[in-house]
C-alpha positions as a Markdown table, in Angstrom:
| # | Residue | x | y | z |
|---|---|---|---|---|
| 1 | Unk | 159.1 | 123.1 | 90.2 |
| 2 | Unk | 162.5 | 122.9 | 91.7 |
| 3 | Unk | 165.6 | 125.7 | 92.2 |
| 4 | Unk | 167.1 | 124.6 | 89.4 |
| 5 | Unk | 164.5 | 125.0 | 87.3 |
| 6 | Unk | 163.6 | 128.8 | 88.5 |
| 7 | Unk | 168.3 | 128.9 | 88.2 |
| 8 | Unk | 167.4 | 127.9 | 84.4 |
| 9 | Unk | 164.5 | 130.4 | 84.0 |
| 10 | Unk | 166.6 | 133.2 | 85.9 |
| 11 | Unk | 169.7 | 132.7 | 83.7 |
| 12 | Unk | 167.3 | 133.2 | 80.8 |
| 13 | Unk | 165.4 | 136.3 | 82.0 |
| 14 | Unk | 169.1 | 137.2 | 82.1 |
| 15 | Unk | 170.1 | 136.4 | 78.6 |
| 16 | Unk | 167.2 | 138.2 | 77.2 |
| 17 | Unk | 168.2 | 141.3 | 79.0 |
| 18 | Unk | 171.7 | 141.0 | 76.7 |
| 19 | Unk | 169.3 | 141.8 | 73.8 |
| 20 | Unk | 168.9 | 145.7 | 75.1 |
| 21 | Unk | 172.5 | 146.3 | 74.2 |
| 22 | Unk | 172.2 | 144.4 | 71.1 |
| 23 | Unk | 171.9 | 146.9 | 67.9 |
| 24 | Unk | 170.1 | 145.9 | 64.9 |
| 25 | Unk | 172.7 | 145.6 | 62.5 |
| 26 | Unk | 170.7 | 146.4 | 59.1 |
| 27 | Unk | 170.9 | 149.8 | 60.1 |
| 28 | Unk | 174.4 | 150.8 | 60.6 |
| 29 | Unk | 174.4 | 149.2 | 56.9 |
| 30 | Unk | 171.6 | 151.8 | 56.0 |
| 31 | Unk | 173.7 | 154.8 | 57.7 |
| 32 | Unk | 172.2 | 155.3 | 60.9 |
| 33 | Unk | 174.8 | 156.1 | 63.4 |
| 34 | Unk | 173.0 | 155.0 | 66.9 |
| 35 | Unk | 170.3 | 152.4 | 65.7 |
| 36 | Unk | 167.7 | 150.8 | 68.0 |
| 37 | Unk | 168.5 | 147.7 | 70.2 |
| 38 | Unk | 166.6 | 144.0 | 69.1 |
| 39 | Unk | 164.5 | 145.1 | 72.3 |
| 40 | Unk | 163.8 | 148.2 | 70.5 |
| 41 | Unk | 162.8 | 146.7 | 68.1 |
| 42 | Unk | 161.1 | 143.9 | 69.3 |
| 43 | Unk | 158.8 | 146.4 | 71.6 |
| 44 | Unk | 157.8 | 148.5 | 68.8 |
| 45 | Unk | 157.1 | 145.4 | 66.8 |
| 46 | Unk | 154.5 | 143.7 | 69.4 |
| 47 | Unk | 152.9 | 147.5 | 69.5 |
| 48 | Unk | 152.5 | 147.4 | 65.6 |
| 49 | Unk | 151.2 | 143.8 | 65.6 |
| 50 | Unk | 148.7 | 144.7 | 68.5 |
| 51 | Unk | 147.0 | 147.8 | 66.2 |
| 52 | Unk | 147.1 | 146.0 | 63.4 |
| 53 | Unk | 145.0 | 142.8 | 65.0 |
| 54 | Unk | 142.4 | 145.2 | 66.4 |
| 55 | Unk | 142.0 | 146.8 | 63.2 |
| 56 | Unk | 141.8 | 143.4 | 61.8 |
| 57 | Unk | 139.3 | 142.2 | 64.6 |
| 58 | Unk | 141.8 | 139.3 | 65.7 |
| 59 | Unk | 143.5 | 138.8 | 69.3 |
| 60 | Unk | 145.6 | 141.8 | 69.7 |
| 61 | Unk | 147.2 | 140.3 | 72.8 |
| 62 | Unk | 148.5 | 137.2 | 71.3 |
| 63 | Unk | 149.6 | 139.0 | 68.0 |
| 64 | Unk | 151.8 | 141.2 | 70.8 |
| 65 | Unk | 153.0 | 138.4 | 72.8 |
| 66 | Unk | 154.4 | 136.2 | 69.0 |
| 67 | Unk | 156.2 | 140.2 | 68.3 |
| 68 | Unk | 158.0 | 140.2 | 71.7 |
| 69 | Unk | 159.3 | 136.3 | 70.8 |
| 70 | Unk | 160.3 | 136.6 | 67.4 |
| 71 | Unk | 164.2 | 137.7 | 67.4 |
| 72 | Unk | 164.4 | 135.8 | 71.0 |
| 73 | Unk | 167.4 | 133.7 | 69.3 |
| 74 | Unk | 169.7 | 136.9 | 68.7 |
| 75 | Unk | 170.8 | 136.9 | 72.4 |
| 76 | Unk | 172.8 | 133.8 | 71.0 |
| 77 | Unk | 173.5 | 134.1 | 66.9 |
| 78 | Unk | 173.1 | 137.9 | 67.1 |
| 79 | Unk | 170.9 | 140.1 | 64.6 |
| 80 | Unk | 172.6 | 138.9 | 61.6 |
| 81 | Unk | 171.3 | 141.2 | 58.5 |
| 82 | Unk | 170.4 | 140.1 | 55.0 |
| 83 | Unk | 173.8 | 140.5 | 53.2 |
| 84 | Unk | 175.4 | 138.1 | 56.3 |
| 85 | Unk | 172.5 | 135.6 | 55.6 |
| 86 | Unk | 174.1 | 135.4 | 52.0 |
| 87 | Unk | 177.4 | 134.0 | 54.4 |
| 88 | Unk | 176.6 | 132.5 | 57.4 |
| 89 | Unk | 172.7 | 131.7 | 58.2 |
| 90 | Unk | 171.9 | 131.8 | 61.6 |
| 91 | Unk | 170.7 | 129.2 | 63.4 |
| 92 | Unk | 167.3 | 127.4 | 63.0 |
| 93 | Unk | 164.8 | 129.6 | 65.4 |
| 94 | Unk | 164.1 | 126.8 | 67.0 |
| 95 | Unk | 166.6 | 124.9 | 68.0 |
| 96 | Unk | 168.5 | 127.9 | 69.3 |
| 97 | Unk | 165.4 | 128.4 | 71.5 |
| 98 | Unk | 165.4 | 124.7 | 72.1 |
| 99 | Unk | 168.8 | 125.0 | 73.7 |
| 100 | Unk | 167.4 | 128.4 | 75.6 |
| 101 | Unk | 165.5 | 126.4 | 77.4 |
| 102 | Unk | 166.4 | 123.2 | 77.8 |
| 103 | Unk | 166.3 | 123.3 | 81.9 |
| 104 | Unk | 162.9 | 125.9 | 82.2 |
| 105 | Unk | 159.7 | 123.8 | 83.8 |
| 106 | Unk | 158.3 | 121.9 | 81.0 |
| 107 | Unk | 155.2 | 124.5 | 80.9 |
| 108 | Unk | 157.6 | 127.1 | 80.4 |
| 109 | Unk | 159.3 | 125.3 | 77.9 |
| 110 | Unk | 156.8 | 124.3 | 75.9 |
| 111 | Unk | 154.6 | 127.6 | 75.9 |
| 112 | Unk | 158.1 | 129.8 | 74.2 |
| 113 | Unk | 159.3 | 126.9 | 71.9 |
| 114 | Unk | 155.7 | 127.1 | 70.9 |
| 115 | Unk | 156.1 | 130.4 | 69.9 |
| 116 | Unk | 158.9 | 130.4 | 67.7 |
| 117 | Unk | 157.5 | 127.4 | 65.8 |
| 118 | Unk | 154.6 | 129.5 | 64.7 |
| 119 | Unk | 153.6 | 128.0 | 61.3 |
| 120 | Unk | 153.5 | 131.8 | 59.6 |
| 121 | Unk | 157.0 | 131.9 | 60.7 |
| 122 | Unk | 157.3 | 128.4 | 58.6 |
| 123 | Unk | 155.4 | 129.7 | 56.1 |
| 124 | Unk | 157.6 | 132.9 | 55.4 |
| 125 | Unk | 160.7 | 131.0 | 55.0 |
| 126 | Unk | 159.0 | 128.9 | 52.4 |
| 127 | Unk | 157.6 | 132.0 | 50.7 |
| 128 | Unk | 161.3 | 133.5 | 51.1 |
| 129 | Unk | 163.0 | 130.9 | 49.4 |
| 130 | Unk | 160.7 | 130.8 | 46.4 |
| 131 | Unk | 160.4 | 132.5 | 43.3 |
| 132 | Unk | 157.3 | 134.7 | 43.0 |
| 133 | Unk | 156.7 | 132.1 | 39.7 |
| 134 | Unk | 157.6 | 128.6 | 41.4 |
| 135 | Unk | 153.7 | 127.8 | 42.0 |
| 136 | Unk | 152.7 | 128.8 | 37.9 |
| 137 | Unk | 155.6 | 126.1 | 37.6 |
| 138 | Unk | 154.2 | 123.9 | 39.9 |
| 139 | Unk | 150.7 | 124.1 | 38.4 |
| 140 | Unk | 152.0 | 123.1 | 35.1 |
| 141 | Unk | 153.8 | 120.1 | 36.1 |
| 142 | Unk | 157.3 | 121.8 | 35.9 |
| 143 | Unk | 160.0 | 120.7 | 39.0 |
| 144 | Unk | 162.7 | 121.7 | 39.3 |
């Protein structure tokens, strides 16, 4: 592992730090005058996920570990809420994390672009962008 690549990690410890200061911008929409930071957020997410996968008997460490990842792209598109979606979508998870860590050590690299690709985040979009009918449709032979 060479400086640059612990420059690359450094500048991203540092990026992540910017998401502190970032507010979560579907609740100034709801009325809330000083909402929580993505971090915030993010922290009492990962706490959430860890309860709920010990009451579910699965690995409470790695259901923290995917909550702590999963808004890791807003230090670049920002926490873009669901009426600026209808707009201008953010970018792919992904490949904004792709570009995050383009110059990390490729263990590094790998392990967090692993984590955004999760499948159940995959799988969410796909459920988002259908209708709760689309597979009655699909069952029948319907397309469209």
């Amino acid at each position: 592992m060479g400086e640059q690549d612990l420059a690359d990690v450094a500048h991203f410890l540092w990026e992540a730090g910017t998401l502190k200061a970032a507010r979560r911008t579907g609740w100034w929409m709801a009325g809330v005058r000083d909402p929580e930071s993505v971090a915030e957020h993010a922290w009492r997410t990962s706490v959430i996920a860890s309860v709920i996968a010990t009451l579910e008997g699965a690995d409470a460490a790695r259901a923290a570990h995917l909550a702590v990842w999963h808004d890791s792209q807003e230090t670049r598109t920002g926490d873009v809420n669901h009426l600026g979606k209808k707009y201008a979508a953010p970018g792919a998870p992904a490949a904004v994390t792709a570009d995050q860590t383009a110059g990390m050590p490729e263990v590094l690299r790998s392990a967090i672009r692993a984590v955004v690709t999760e499948s159940g985040r995959l799988l969410a979009d796909q459920l988002l962008a259908q209708a709760p009918l689309d597979w009655l449709r699909a069952a029948m032979g319907e397309r469209g």
